[in-house]
C-alpha positions as CSV (number, residue, x, y, z in Angstrom):
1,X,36.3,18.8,-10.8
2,X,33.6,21.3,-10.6
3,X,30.8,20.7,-7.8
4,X,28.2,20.4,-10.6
5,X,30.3,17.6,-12.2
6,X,31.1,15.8,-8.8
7,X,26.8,15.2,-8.5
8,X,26.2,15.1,-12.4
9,X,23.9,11.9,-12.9
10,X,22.8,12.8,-16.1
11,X,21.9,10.1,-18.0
12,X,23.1,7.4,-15.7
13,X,21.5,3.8,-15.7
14,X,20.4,3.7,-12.2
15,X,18.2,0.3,-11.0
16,X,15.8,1.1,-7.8
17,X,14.5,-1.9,-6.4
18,X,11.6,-1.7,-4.3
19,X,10.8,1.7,-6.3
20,X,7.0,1.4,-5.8
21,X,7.4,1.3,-1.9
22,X,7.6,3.7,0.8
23,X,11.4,5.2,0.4
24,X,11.4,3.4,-2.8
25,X,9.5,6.4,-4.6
26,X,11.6,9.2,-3.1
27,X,14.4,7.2,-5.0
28,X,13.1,6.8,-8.1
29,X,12.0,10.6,-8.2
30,X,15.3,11.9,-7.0
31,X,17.3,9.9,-10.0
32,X,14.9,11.0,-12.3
33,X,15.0,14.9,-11.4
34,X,18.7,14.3,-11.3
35,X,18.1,13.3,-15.2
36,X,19.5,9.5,-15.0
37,X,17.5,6.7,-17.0
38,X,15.8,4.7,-13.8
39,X,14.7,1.5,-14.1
40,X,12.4,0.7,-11.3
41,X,12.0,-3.0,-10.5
42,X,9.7,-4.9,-8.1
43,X,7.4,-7.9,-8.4
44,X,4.1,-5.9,-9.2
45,X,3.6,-4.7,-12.7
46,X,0.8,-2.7,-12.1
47,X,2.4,-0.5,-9.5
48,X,5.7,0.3,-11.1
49,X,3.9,0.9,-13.9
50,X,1.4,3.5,-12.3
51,X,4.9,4.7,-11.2
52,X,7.1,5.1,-14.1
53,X,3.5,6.2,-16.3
54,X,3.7,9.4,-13.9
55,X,7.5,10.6,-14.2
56,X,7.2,9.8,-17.7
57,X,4.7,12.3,-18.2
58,X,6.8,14.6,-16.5
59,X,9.6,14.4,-18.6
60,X,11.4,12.1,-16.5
61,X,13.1,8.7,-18.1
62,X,11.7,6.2,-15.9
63,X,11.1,2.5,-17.1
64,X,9.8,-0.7,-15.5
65,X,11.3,-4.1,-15.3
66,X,9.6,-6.2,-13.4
67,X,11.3,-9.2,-11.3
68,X,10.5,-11.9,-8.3
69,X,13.7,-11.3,-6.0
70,X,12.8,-14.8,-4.8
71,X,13.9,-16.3,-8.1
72,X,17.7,-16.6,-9.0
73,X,16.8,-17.3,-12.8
74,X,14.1,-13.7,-12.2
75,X,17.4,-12.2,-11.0
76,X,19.2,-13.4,-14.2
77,X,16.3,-12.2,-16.4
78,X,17.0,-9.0,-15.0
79,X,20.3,-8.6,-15.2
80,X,20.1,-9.8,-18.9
81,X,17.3,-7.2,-19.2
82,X,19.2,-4.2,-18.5
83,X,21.8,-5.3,-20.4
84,X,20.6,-5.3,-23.6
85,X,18.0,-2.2,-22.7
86,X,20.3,0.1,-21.6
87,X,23.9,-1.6,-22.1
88,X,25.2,-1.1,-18.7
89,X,24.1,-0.4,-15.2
90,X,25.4,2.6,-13.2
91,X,23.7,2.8,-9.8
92,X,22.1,0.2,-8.0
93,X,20.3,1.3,-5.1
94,X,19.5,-2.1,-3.2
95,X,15.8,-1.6,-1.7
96,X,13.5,-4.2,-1.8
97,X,12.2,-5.9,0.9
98,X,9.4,-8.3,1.8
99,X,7.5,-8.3,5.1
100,X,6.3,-11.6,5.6
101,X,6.1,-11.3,9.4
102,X,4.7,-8.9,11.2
103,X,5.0,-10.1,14.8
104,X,7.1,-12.2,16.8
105,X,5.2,-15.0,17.5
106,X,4.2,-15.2,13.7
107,X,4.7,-18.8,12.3
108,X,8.3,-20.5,11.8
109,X,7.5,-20.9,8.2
110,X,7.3,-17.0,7.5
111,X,10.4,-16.5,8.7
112,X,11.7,-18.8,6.2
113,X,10.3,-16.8,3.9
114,X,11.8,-14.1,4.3
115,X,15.2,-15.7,4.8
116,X,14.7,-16.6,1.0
117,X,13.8,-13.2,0.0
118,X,15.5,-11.2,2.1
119,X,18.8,-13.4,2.9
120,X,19.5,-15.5,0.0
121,X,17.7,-13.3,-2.7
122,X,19.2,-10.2,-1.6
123,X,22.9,-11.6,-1.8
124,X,22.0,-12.8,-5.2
125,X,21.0,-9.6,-7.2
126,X,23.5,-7.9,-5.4
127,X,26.5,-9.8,-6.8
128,X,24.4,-9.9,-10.1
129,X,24.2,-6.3,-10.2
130,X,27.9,-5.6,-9.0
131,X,28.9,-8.4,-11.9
132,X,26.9,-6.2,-14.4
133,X,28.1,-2.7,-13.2
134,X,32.3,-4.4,-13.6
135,X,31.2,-5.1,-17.1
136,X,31.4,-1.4,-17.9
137,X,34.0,-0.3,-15.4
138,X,32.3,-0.2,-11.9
139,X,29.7,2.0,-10.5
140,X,28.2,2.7,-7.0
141,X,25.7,0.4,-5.4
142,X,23.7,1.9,-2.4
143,X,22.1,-0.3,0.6
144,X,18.7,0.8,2.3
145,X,19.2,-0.7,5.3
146,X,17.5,0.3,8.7
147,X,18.8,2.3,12.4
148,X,17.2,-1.1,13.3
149,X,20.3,-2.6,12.0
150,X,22.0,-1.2,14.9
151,X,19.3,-0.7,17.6
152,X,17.2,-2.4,19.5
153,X,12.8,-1.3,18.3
154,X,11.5,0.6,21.2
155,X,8.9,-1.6,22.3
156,X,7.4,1.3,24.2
157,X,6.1,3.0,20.9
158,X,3.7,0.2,20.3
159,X,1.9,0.3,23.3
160,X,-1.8,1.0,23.0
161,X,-1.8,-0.5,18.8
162,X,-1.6,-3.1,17.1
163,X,1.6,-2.5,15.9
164,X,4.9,-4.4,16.2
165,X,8.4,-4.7,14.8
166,X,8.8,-7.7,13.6
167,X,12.3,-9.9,14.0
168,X,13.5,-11.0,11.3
169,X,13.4,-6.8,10.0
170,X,16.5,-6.7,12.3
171,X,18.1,-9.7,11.3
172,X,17.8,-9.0,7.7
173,X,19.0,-5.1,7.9
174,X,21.9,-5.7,10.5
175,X,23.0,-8.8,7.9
176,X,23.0,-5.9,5.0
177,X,25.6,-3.8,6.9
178,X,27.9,-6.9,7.4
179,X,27.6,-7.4,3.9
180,X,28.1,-3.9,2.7
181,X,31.3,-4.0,4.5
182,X,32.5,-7.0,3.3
183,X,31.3,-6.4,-0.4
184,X,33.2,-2.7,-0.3
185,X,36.5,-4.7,0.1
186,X,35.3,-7.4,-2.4
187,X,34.7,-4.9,-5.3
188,X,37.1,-2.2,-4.7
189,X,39.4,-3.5,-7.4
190,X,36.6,-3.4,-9.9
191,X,36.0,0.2,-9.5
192,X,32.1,-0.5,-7.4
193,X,31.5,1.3,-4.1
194,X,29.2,0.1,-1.8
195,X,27.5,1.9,1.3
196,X,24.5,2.1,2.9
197,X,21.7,4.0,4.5
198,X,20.1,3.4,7.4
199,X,16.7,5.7,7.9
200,X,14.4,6.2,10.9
201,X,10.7,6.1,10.7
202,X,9.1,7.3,7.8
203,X,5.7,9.3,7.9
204,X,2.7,7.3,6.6
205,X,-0.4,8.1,8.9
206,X,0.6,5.6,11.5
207,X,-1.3,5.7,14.7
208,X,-2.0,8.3,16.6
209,X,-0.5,6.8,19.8
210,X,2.6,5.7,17.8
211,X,3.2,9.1,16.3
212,X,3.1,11.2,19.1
213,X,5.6,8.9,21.4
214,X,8.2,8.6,18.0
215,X,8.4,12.7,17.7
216,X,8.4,13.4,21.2
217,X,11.9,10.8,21.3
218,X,13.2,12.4,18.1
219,X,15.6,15.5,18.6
220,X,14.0,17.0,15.7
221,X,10.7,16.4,16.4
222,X,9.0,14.2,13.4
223,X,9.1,11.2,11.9
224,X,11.2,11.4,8.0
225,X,9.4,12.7,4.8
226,X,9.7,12.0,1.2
227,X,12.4,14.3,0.4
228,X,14.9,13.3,3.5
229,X,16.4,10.1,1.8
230,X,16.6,12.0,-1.5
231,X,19.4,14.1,-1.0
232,X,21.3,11.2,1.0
233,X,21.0,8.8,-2.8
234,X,21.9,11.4,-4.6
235,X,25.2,11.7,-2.8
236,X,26.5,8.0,-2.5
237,X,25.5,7.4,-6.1
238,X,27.4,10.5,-7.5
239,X,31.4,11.2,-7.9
240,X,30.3,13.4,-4.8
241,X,31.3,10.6,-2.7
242,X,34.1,8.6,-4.9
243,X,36.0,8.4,-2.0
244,X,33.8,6.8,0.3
245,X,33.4,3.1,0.5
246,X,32.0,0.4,3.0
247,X,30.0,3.4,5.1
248,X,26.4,3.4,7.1
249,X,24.5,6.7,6.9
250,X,22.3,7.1,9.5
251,X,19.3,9.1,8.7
252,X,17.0,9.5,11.9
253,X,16.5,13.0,13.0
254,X,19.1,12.7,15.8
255,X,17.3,9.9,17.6
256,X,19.9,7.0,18.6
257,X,22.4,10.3,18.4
């Protein structure tokens, strides 16, 4: 197969969940340069909306379905959605997430919370999503996790802000690697990989303080931009990377290298 053909993604249904937030838009825009039909999904109308209003006036084929990850029948909805929209689903790149704590000694209640949203809720439109993409012979579904996942935070960047990484981040992004493992066996036979990425920092005016201790520990020297995780999609979700199954990609400059 020609190199163009192994990263074709014309016209491929390809769902971005999350696709209003931080990597989130870097996703969306690399699927729709790549000239796929992208659905982005998250629980506010207005932004994907402001989103998809955008790359449609580009030229791009961008559309909104909105959904409450919270909500097994929302999750439903959506799968039903895409199904008679677009008639399959391709790609799913797994990315939403809620931050309902942002501290350690944040109520008991928030990190139930996010167990619901995060845990249970994630699980659930995965296997959705993998049950619509067997429908029409398989597909590729793609993880954001975190190199939290795998590492401990660096409490020392925090120092002198009011920052904090909150626990149940870890929890949640080290539980999507065990699943992406698991899930790559599960779904082999139905023709779905499943890997995942796991990015550094991404650069969005934090601190001052924060900023200059995270470059100076990165080998490369900055925190990620826009265009780092784009490339890095566009790989797992093409026939680029048909043999590659039940993988992490870690994607921070060289810092835990």
């Amino acid at each position: 197969m020609h190199i163009n053909e192994l990263y074709d993604l014309e016209n491929k249904i390809v769902l971005v969940t999350g696709g209003a937030g931080k990597f989130g838009r870097s996703i969306v825009e690399a699927f729709a340069e790549a000239g796929s039909q992208v659905i982005v999904s998250s629980r506010s109308m207005e932004k994907c909306k402001e989103l998809a209003d955008c790359y449609t006036k580009a030229g791009y084929k961008v559309d909104v379905i909105v959904y409450d990850q919270g909500s097994h029948e929302s999750v439903l909805d959506l799968r039903k959605s895409i199904k008679e929209q677009f008639g399959r689903l391709d790609i799913f790149v797994n990315n939403a997430f809620s931050l309902p704590m942002l501290h350690y000694t944040d109520p008991l209640e928030l990190w139930e919370s996010s167990m619901k949203i995060n845990g249970t809720g994630m699980f659930d439109i995965v296997r959705e999503m993998a049950g619509l993409m067997a429908e029409s012979g398989g597909g590729s579904i793609i993880n954001i996790s975190s190199m939290k996942a795998s590492y401990s935070p660096d409490f020392d960047l925090y120092e002198g802000t009011d920052m904090d990484s909150p626990p149940d981040y870890n929890f949640h992004k080290a539980g999507m690697l065990g699943l992406t493992k698991y899930l790559a066996k599960k779904l082999a036979g139905q023709n779905i990989r499943i890997n995942s990425i796991s990015p550094g920092g991404l650069f969005a005016n934090q601190q001052k303080e924060f900023l200059t201790k995270y470059c100076e520990k990165v080998p490369l020297k900055r925190m990620a931009n826009n265009d780092d995780i784009k490339g890095v999609v566009i790989f797992l979700g093409s026939n680029a990377s048909q043999y590659i199954t039940g993988i992490d990609i870690l994607m921070d400059g060289g810092l835990h290298s």
